[in-house]
DSSP file (Angstrom, degrees, kcal/mol; ACC not computed):
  #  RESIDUE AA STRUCTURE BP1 BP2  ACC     N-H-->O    O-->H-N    N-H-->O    O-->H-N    TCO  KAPPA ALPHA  PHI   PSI    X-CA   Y-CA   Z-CA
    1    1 A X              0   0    0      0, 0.0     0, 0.0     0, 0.0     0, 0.0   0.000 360.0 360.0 360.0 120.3   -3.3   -2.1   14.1
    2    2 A X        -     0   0    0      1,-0.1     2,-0.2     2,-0.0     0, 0.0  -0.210 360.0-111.3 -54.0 156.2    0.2   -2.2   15.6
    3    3 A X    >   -     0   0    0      1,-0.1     3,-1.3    34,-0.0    -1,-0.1  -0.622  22.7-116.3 -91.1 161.7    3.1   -3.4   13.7
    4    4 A X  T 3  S+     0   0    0      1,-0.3     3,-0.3    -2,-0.2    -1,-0.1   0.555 108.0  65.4 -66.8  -4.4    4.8   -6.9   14.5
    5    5 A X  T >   +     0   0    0     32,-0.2     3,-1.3     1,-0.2     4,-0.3   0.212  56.4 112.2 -92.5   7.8    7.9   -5.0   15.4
    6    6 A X  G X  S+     0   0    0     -3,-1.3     3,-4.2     1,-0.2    -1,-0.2   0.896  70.1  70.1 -58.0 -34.3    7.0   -3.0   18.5
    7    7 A X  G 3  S+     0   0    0     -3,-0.3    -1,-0.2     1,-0.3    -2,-0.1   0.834 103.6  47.1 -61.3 -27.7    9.4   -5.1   20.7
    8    8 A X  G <  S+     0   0    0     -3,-1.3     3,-0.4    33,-0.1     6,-0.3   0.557  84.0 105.3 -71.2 -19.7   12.5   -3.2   18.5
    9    9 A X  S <  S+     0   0    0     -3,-4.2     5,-0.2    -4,-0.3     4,-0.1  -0.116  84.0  25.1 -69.9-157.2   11.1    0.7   18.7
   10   10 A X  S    S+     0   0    0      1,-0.1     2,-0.3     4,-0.1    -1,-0.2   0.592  96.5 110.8 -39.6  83.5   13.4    2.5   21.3
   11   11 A X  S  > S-     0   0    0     -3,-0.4     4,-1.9     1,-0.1    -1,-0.1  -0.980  83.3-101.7-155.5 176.5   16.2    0.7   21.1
   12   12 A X  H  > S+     0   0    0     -2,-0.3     4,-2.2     1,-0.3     5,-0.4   0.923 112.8  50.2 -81.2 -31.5   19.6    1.4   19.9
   13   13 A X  H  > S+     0   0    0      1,-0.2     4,-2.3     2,-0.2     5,-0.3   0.992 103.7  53.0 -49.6 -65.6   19.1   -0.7   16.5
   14   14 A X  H  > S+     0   0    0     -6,-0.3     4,-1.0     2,-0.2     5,-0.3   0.805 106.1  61.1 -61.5 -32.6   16.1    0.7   15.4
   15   15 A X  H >X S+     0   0    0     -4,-1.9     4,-2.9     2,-0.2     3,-2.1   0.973 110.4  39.5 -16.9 -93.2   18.1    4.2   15.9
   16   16 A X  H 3X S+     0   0    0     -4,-2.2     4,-2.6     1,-0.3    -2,-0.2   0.720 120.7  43.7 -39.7 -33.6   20.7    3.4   13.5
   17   17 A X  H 3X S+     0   0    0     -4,-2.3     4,-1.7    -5,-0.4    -1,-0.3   0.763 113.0  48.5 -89.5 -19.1   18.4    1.8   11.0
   18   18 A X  H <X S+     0   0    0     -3,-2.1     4,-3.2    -4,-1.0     5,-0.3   0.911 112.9  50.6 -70.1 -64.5   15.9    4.2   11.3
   19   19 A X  H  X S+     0   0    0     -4,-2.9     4,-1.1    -5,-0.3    -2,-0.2   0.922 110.8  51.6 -24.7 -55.3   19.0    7.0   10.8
   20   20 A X  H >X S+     0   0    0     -4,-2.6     4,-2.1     2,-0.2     3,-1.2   0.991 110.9  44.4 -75.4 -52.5   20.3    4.9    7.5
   21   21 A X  H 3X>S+     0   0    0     -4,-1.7     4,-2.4     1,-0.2     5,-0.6   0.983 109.0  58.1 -52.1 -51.3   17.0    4.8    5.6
   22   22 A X  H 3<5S+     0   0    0     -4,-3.2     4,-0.5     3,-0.2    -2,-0.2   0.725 107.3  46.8 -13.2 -43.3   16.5    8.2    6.5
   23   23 A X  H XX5S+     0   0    0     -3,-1.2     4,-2.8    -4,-1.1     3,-1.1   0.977 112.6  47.4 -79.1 -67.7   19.7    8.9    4.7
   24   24 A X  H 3<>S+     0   0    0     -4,-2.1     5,-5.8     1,-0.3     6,-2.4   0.644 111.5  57.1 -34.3 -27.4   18.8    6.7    1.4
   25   25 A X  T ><5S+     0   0    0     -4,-2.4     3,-0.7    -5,-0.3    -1,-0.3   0.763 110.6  38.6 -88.4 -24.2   15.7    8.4    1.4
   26   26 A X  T <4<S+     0   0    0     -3,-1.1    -2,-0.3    -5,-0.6    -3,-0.2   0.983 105.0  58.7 -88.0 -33.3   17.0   11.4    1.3
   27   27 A X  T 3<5S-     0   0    0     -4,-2.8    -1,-0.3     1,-0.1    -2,-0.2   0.510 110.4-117.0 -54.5 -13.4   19.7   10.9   -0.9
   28   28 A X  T < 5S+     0   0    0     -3,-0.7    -3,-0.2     2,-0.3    -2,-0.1   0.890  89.2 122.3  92.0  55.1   16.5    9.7   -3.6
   29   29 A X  S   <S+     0   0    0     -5,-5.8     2,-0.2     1,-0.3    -4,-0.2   0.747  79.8  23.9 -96.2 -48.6   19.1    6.0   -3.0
   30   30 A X        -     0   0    0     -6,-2.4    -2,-0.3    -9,-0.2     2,-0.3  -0.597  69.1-154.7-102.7 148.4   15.5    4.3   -1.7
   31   31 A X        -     0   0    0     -2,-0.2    -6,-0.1    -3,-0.1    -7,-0.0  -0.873  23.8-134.5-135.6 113.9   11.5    5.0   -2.1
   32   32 A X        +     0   0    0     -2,-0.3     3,-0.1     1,-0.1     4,-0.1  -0.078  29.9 170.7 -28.7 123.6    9.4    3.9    0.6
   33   33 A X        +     0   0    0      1,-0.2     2,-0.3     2,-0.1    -1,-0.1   0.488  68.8  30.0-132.4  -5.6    6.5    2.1   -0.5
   34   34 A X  S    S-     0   0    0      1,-0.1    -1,-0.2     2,-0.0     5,-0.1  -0.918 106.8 -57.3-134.1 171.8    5.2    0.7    3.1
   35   35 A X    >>  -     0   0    0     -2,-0.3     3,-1.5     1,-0.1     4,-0.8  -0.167  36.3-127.8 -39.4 143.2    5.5    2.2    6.5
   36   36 A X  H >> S+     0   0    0      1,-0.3     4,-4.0     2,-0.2     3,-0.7   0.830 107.7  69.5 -83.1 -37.7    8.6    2.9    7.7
   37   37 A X  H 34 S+     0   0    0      1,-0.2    -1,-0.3     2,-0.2   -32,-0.2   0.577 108.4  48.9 -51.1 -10.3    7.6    0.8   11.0
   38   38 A X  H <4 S+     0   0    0     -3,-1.5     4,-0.2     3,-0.1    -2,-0.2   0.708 107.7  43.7 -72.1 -61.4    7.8   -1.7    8.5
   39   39 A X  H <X>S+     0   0    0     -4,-0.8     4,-2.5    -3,-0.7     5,-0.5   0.914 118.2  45.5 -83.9 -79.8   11.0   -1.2    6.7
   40   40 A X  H  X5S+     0   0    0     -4,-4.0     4,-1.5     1,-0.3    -3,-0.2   0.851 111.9  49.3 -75.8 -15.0   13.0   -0.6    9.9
   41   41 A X  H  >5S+     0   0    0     -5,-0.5     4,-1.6     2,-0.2    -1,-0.3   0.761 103.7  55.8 -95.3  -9.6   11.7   -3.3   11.7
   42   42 A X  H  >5S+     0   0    0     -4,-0.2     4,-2.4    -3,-0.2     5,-0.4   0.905 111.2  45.8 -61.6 -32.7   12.1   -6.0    9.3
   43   43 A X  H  X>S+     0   0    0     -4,-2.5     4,-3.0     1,-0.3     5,-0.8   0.966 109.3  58.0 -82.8 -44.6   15.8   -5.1    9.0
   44   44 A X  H  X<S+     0   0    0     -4,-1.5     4,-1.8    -5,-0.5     5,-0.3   0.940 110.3  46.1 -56.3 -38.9   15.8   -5.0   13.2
   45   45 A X  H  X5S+     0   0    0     -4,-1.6     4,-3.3     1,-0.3    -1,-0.2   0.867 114.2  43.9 -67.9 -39.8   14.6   -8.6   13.1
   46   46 A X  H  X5S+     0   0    0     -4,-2.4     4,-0.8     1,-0.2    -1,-0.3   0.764 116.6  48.3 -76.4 -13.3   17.0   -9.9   10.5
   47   47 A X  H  X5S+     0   0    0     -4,-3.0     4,-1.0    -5,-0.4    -2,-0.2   0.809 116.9  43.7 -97.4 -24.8   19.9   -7.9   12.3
   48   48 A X  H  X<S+     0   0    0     -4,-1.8     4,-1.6    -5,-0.8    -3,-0.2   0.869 110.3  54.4 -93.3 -46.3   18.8   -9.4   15.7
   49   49 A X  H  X S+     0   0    0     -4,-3.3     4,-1.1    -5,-0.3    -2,-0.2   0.788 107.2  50.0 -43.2 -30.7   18.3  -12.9   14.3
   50   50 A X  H  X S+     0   0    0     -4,-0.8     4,-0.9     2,-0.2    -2,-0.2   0.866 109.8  55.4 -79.3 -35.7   21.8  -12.9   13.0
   51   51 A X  H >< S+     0   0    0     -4,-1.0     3,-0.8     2,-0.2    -2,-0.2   0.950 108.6  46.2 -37.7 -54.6   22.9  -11.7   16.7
   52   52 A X  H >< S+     0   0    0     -4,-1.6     3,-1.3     1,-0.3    -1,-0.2   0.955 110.7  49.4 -69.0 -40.4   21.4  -14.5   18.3
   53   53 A X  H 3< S+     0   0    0     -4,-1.1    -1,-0.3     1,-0.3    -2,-0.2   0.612 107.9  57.4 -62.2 -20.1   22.9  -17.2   15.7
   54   54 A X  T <<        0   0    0     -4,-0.9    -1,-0.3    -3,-0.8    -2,-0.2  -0.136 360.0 360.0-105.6  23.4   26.5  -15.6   16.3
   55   55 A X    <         0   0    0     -3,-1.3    -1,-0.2     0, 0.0    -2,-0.2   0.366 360.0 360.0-134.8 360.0   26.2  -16.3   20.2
């Protein structure tokens, strides 16, 4: 099953946000406990909802 988040994968957001857990995870700052499609596309929804509200 796809995640609810597809509309966000290649796009510049989902880069960066992909990039910054990456970092937390490696740094042992975060531990994943669902899919990462998950993780970084909640945050793209809340970061693109705030967009839209600031316009």
């Amino acid at each position: 099953m796809e995640h609810p988040y597809k509309k966000f994968e290649n796009t510049p957001l989902w880069g960066v946000i992909n990039k910054g857990v990456d970092d937390l995870v490696e740094n042992d700052d975060i531990e994943e406990m669902i899919k990462r499609e998950y993780i970084v596309g909640y945050l793209c929804k809340l970061v693109s909802e705030i967009e839209t509200e600031n316009k």
